[in-house]
C-alpha positions in Angstrom: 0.0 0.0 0.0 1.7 3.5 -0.6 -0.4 6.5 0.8 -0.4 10.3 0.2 -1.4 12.6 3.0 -1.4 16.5 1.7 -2.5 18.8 4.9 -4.2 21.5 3.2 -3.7 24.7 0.9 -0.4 26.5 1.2 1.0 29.1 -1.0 3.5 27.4 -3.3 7.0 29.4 -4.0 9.9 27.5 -4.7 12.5 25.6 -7.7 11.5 22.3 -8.4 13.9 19.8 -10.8 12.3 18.1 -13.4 13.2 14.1 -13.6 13.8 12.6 -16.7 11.3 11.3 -19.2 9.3 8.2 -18.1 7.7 7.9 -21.9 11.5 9.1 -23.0 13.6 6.8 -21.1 11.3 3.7 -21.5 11.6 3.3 -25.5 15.3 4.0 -25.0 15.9 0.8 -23.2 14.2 -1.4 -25.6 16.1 0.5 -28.4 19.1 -0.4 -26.5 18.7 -4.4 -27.6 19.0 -3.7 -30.7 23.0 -3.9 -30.7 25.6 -6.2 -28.6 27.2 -3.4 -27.4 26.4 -1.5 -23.7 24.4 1.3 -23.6 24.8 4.2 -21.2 21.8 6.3 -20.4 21.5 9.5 -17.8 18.9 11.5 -16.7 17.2 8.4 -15.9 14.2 8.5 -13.4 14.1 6.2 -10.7 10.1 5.2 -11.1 8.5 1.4 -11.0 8.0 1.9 -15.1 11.8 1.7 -15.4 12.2 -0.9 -12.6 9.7 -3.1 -14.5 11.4 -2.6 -17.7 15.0 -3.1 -16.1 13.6 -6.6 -14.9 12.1 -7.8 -18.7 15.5 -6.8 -20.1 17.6 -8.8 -16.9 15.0 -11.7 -17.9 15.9 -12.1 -21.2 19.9 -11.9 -20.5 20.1 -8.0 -20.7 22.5 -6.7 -17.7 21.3 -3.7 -16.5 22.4 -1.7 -13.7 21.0 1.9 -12.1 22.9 4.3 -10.3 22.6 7.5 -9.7 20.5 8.4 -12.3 23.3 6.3 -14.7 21.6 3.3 -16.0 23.9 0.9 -17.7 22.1 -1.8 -20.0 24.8 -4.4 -21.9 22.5 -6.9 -23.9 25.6 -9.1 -25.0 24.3 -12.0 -23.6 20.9 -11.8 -24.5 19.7 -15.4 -25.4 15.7 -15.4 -24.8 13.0 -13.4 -26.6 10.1 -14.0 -24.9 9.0 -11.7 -22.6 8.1 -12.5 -18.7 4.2 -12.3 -18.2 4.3 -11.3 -14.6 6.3 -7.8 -15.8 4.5 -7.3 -18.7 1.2 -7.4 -17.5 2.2 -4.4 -15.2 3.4 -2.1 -17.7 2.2 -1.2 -21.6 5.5 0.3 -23.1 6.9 -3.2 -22.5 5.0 -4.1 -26.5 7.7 -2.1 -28.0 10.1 -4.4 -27.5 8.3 -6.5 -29.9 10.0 -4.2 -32.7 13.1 -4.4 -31.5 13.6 -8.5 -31.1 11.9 -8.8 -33.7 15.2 -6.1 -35.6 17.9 -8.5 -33.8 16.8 -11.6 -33.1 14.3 -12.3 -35.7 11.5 -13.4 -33.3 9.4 -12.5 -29.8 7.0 -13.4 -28.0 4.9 -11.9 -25.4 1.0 -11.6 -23.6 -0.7 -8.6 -23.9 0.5 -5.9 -22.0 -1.4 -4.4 -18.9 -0.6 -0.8 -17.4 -3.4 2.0 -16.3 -7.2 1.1 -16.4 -7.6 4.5 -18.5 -8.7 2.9 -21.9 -8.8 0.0 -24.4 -5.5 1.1 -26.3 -5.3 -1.6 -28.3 -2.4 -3.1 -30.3 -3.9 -3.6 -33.3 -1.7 -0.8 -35.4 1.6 -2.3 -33.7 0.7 -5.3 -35.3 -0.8 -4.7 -38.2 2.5 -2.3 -38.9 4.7 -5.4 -38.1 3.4 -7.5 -40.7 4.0 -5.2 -43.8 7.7 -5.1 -42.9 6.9 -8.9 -43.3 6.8 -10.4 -39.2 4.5 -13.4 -39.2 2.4 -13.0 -36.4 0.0 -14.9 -34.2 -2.4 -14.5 -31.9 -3.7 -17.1 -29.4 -4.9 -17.3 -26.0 -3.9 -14.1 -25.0 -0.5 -14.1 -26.4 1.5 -12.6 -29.2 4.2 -14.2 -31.5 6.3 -12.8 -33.8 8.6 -14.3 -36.0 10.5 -13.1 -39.6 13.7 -14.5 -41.7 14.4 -11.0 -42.6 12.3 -7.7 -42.3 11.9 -5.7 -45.8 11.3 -1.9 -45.9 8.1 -0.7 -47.3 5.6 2.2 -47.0 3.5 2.2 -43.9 0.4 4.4 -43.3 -0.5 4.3 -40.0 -4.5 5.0 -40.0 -3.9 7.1 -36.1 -0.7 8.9 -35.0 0.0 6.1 -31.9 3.0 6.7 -30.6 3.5 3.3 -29.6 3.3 1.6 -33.2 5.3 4.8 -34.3 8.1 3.4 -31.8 7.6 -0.4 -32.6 8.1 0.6 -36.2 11.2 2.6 -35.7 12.7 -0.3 -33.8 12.1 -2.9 -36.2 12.9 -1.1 -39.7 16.4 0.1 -38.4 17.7 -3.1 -39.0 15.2 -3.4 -41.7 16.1 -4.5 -45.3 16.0 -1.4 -47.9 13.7 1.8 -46.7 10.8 2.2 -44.4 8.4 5.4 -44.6 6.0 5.8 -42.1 3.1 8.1 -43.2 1.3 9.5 -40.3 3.6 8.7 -37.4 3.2 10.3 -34.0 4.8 13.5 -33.9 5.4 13.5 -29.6 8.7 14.8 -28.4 9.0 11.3 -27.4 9.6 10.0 -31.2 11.6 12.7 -31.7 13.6 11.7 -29.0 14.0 8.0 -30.2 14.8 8.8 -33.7 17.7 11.0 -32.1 19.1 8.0 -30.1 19.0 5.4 -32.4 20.9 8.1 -35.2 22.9 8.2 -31.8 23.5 4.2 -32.6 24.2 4.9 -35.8 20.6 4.1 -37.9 19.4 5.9 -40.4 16.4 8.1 -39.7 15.3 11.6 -40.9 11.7 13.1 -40.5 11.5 12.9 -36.9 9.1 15.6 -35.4 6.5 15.3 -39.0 3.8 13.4 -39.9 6.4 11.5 -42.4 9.6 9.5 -41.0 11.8 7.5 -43.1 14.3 4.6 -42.4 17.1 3.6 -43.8 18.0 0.0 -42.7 21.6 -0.5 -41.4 23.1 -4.0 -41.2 24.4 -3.3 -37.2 24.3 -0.6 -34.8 26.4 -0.1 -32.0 26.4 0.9 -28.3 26.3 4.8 -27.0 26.6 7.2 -24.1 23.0 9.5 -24.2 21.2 11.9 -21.7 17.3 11.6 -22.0 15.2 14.5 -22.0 13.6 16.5 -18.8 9.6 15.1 -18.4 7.2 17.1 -20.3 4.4 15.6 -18.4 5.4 15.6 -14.8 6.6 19.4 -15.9 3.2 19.7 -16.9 1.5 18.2 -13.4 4.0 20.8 -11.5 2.8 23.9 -13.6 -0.5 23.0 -13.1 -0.2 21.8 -9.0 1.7 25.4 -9.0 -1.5 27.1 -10.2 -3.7 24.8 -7.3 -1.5 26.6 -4.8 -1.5 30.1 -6.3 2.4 30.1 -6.4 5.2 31.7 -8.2 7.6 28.4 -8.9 10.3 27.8 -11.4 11.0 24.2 -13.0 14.3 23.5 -14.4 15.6 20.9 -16.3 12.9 20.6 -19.2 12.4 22.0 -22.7 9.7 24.4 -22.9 9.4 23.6 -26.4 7.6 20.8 -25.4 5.2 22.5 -23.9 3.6 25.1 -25.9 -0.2 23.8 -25.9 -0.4 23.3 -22.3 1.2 27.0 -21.9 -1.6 28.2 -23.7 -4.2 26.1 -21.7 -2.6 27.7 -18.6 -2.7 31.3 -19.7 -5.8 31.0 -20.6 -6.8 29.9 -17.2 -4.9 32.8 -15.5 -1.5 32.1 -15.3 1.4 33.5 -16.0 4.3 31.4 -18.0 7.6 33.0 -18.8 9.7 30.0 -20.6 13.5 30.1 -20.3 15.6 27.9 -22.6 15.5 25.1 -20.0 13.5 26.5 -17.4 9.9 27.3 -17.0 8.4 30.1 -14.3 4.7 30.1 -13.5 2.8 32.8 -11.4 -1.2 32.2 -10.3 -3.3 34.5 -8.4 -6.5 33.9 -8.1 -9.1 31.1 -8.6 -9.0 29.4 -12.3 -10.6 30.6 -15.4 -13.2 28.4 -16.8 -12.3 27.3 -19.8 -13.2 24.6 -22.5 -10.4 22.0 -23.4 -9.6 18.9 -25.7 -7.3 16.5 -25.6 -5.6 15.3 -28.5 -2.0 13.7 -30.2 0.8 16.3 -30.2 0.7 19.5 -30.7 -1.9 19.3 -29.0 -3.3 19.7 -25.4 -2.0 15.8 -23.5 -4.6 13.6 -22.7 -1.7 12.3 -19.8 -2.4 15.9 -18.4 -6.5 16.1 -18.6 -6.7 14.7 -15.0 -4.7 17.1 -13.3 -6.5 19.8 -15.3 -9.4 18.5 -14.2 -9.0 18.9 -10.7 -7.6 22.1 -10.8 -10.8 23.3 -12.8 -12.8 22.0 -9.9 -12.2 25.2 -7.7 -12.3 27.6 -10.8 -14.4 30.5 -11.0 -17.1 29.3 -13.3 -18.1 26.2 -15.7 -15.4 24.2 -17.9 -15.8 21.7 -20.1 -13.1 19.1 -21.4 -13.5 16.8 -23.7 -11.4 13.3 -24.0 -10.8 12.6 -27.3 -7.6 10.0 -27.0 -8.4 7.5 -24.0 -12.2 6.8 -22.7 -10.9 5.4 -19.6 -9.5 9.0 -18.3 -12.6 10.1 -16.3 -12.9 7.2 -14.1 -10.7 9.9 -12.0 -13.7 12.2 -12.1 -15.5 9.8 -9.6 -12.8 10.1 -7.0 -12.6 13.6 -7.7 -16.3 13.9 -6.0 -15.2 12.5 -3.3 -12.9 15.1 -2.4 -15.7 17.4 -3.4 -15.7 18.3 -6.7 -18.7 19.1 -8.6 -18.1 17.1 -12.2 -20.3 15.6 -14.6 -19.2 13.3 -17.8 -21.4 12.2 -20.6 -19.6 10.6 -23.2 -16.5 12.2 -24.1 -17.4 15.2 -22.2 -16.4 16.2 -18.7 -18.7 19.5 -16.8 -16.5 20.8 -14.5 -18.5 23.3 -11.8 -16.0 25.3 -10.3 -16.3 25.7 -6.1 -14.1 28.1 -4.0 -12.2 25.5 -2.5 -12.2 21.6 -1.8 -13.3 20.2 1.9 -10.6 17.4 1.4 -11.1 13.7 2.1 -10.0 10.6 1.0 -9.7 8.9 -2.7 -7.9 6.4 -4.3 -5.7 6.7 -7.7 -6.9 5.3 -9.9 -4.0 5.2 -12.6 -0.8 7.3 -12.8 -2.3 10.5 -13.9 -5.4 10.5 -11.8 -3.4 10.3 -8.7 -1.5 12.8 -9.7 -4.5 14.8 -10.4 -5.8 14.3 -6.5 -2.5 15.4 -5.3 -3.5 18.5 -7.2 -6.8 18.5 -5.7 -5.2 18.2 -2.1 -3.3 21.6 -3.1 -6.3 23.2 -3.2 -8.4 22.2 -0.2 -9.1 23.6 3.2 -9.0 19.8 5.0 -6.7 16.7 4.8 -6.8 14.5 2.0 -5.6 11.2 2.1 -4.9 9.6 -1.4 -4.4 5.7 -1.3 -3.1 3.1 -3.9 -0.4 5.8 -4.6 1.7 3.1 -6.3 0.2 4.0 -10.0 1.8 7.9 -8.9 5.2 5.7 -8.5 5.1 4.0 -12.0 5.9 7.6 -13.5 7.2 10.2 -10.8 10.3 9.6 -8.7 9.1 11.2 -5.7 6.5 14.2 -6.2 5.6 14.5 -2.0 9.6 15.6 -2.5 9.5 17.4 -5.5 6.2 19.3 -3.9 7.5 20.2 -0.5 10.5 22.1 -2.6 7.8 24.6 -3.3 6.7 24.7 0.2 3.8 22.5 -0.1 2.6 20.0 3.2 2.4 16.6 1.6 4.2 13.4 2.7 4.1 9.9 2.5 2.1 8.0 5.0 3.1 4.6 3.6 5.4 4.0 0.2 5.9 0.8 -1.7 9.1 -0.1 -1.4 11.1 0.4 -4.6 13.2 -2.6 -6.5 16.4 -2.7 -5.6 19.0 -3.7 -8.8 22.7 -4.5 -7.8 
């Protein structure tokens, strides 16, 4: 059990760090595979998502060690491709690696992959993709398996920008036969990111950051040093949880770049966002602006930020309305929401949000990773205690945000905190 305890409202003032990319770091270690040689990665957050992946790759023969913020992977000895059911059940980014075994060895195997309750996400494009750069794959009894003599370049048209199947792509047409386009790829800083470190490896990619990405297959890549990117989402909660406390905060360690649509979200709420070149500074006085959001694939506004917006909307000064256009699972969070007060409504892909002068507080559980981080931003802005329980989905994708929080001045602590896995 791992339980959040936030003791009311409290001005927030203060510089918080931002960790390193959870949706960066994770595609990184499964591109990492894809050569005999180690692998150096900083920046590296120390969250469960990383410790799950860490434990797949040490599974299959991968050595991989975490220090510091320094993880080490050297997949050298890598002798099995199937993937371990317990790990992959707890985490969805583990499907990538289907792309990559698939580039080195030639074959994989896994079950489908579990992660939040926030949606159906299925992998239909990832495998669908897989087979026109010619993997024979089956599907039976909850499991995937993959197998091709040689993977051939072609033209893929990808019918929604998933940022997953854009990933699985990348890592199986790098060792590819001939050229791979992908037409309609995600365009996230996160594929962007990627594409740099497997050119990093030595593959040939250009296009990263369109709709249009093309590969040149090499016959090997090699091992590299690389420093992932600050987290644009958890850079995102911290703006918005600065705005719940009506603070004046600076994050450092991020690329505002990356951030543009939720700046303009923000504004238009009330705030005010001066970006440096890696630094962001956010002033809030005041309740909230309503306003009228929608989620969507990058540029635009992040459906992994709807939830925190959400609950800072529910002590805004008027009505807001957001509408969920990526995952239908997201507003599950709305229900625990109300039980810290909040006045919300959904129907469909719509969210009502009727703005209160401040939360009583109480207790509610996260739901998934976002939604508890949502409640912590709740618990910001409410006159009682809060107690937030299964506080473990908050672990899979921030290092420590009752730390990162009381930087800024903010009463919040652990009551109880799963215990995190230990690599040697």
């Amino acid at each position: 059990m791992s339980v959040i305890h936030i003791g009311g409202f409290r001005r927030l003032c203060g510089r918080i760090p931002v960790q390193g990319s959870k949706n960066g770091v994770l595609p990184l270690m499964a591109a990492s595979v894809l050569s005999e040689e180690t692998t150096v990665l900083t920046n590296v957050p120390a969250i469960q998502d990383v410790f799950c992946m860490m434990g797949i790759l040490d599974f299959m023969g991968s050595s991989c060690l975490l220090e510091n913020g320094e993880l080490t992977i050297s997949p050298r000895d890598m002798g099995r491709t199937d993937l371990p059911a317990c790990r992959v059940k707890q985490m969805r980014s583990s499907v990538i690696l289907l792309g990559a075994l698939l580039g080195r060895f030639g074959q994989a195997s896994t079950c489908y992959p579990g992660g939040c309750s926030i949606g159906k996400r299925p992998v239909d494009y990832h495998i669908c993709a897989l087979r026109q750069l010619g993997a024979e794959i089956e599907e039976e009894g909850g499991c995937i398996r993959a197998k091709a003599v040689r993977l051939s370049g072609t033209e893929i048209r990808l019918p929604y920008p998933s940022v997953g199947a854009t990933e699985n792509v990348l890592l199986a047409s790098v060792l590819a036969e001939g050229t791979t386009v992908i037409r309609g790829a995600a365009r996230e800083p996160e594929i962007e990111e990627l594409c740099l470190f497997l050119r990093t490896m030595g593959a040939g990619i250009e296009g990263e950051g369109t709709d249009r990405i093309t590969v040149r297959g090499r016959k090997r890549l090699h091992g590299c040093r690389y420093r992932t990117v600050g987290d644009r989402i958890v850079a995102g909660t911290y703006l918005i949880a600065a705005m719940a406390g009506r603070g004046d905060v600076e994050l450092t360690g991020v690329k505002p770049a990356h951030l543009e649509s939720v700046f303009h979200m923000l504004r238009k709420a009330g705030a005010a966002v001066s970006p440096g070149e890696d630094r962001i500074r956010i002033r809030m006085e005041g309740r909230p602006r309503p306003l009228w959001a929608e989620t969507g694939p990058y540029p635009g506004f992040p459906t992994d930020l709807q939830s925190p917006l959400m609950a800072l909307l529910c002590c805004g000064e008027g009505e807001s309305r957001i509408r969920e256009t990526v995952f239908e699972g997201r507003y599950g969070t709305a229900l625990e929401l109300g039980r810290l007060g909040a006045d919300i409504s959904v129907a469909g892909e719509e969210a009502v949000i009727r703005g209160i002068p401040i939360l009583p507080g109480g207790t509610a559980a996260a739901r998934d990773l976002r939604g508890g981080a949502a409640l912590v931003t709740a618990g910001l802005q409410s006159e009682g205690e809060t107690i937030i329980t299964d506080c473990f989905h908050i672990e899979r994708g921030y290092e420590d945000i009752c730390r990162d929080l009381r930087l800024a001045g903010a009463d919040i602590r652990w009551l109880e905190r799963k215990a995190k896995e230990k690599k040697e």
